[in-house]
C-alpha positions in Angstrom: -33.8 -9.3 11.0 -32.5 -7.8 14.1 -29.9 -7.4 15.8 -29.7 -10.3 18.1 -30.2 -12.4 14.7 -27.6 -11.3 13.0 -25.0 -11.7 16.1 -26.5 -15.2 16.5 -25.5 -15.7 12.6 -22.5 -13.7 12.9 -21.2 -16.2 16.2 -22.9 -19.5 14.1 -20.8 -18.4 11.1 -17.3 -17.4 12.5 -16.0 -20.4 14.0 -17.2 -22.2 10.1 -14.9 -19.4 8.4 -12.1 -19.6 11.4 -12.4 -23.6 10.5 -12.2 -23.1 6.8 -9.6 -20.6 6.5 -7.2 -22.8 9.4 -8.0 -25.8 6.5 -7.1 -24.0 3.7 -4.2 -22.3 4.8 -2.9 -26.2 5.9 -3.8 -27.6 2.6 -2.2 -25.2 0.8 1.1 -25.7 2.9 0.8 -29.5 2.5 0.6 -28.8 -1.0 3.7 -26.4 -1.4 5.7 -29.4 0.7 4.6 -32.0 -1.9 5.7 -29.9 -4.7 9.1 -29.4 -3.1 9.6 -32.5 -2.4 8.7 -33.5 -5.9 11.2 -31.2 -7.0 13.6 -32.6 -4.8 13.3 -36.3 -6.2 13.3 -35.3 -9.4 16.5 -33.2 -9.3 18.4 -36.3 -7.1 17.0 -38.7 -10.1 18.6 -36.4 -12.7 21.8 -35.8 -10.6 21.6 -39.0 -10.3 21.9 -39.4 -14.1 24.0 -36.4 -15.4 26.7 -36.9 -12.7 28.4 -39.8 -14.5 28.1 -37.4 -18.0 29.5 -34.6 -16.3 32.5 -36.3 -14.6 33.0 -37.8 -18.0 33.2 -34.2 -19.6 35.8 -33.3 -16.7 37.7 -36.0 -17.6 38.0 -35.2 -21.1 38.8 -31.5 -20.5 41.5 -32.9 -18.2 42.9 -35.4 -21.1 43.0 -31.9 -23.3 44.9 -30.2 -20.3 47.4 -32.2 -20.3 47.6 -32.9 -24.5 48.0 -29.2 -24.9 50.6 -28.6 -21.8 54.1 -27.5 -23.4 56.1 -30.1 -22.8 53.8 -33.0 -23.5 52.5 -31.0 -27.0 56.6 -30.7 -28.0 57.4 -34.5 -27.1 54.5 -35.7 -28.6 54.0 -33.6 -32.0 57.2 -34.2 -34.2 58.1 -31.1 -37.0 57.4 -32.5 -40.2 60.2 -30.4 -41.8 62.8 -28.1 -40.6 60.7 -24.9 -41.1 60.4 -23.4 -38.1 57.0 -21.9 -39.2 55.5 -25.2 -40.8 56.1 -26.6 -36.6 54.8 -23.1 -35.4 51.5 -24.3 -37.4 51.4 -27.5 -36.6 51.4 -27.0 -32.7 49.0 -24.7 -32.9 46.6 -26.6 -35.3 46.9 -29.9 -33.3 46.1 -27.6 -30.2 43.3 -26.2 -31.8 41.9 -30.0 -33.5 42.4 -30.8 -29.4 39.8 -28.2 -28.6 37.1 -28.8 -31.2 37.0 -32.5 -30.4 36.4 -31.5 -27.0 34.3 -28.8 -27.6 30.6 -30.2 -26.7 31.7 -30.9 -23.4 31.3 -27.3 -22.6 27.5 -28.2 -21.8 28.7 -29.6 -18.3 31.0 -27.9 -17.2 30.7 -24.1 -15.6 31.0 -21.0 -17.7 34.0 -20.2 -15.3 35.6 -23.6 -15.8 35.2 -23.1 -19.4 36.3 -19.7 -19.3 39.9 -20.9 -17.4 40.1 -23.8 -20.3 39.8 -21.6 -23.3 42.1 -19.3 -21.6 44.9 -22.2 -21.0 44.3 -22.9 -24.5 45.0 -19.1 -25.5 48.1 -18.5 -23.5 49.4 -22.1 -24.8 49.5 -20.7 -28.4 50.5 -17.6 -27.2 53.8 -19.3 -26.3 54.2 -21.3 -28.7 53.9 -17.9 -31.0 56.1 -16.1 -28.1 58.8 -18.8 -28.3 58.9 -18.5 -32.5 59.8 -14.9 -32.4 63.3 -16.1 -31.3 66.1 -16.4 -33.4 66.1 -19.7 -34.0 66.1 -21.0 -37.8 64.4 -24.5 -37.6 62.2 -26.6 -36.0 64.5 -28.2 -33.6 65.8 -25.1 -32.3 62.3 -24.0 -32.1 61.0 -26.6 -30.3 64.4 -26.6 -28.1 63.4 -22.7 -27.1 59.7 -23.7 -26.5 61.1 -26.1 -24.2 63.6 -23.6 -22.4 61.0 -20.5 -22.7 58.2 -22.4 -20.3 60.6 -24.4 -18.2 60.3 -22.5 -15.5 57.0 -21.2 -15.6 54.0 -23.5 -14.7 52.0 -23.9 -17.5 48.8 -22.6 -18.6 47.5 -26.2 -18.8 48.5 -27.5 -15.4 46.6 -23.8 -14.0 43.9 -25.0 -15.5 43.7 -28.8 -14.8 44.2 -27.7 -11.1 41.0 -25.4 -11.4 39.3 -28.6 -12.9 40.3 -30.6 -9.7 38.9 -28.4 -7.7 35.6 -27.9 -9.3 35.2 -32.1 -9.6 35.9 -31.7 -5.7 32.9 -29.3 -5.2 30.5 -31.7 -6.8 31.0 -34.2 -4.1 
């Protein structure tokens, strides 16, 4: 071979690999658009179908916000004697009953949502347990100084529901 064949091959044979590698390179971008677009319909379709379960877990978080705020907890759990410490209990044990029913719903809901829940929950007892150090000597007076201890403070609960709102409002 000389060297006016191999230019002659060389010039015959470069505009087939220009060709192929311009084909290539466009296949292989078509291809990477499919797959992202593939990937996009399939996370719509299961936004589409985890949105409903995820309000529904923000809803139920919020129900528990408001069950465990102060004043709702007080009204709505009655001592079952006059020991202040038997109603000191009892709070707290329907508080914590409040958040193992709703503990699945942690699964939908951010780490940092979840986070500012438990917390709620945490300074909600702690209250409770700041509020029996008093000197009151029964249940009514306890649940009187509960009431008077967090009456003008916001509660933890309505920190946290608040923080719910505005992670529902982010979703949209």
């Amino acid at each position: 071979m000389t060297g006016d064949q191999i230019y002659q091959m060389f010039a015959y044979l470069l505009p087939a690999v220009v060709t192929g590698a311009v084909a290539f390179y466009f296949f292989r971008l078509h291809t990477k658009n499919e797959e992202g677009r593939r990937r996009y319909l399939l996370h719509k379709e299961s936004q589409k179908n985890t949105l409903p379960i995820r309000l529904q877990a923000y809803e139920r978080m919020a129900l528990f916000l408001e069950r465990i705020s102060i004043t709702s907890l007080v009204v709505r759990v009655k001592p079952l004697s006059t020991n202040k410490m038997d109603y000191e209990n009892l709070l707290i044990k329907n508080i914590e009953n409040e958040f193992e029913h709703n503990l699945s719903q942690q699964i939908y809901l951010s780490d940092e949502c979840w986070n500012v829940i438990k917390a709620s929950k945490n300074a909600t007892i702690k209250a409770i347990r700041s509020a029996a150090m008093s000197q009151s000597d029964t249940s009514d007076k306890l649940r009187e100084d509960i009431l008077n201890e967090t009456m003008d403070k916001q509660s933890p609960s309505a920190t946290a529901l608040s923080y719910v709102k505005k992670e529902i409002g982010e979703l949209w």
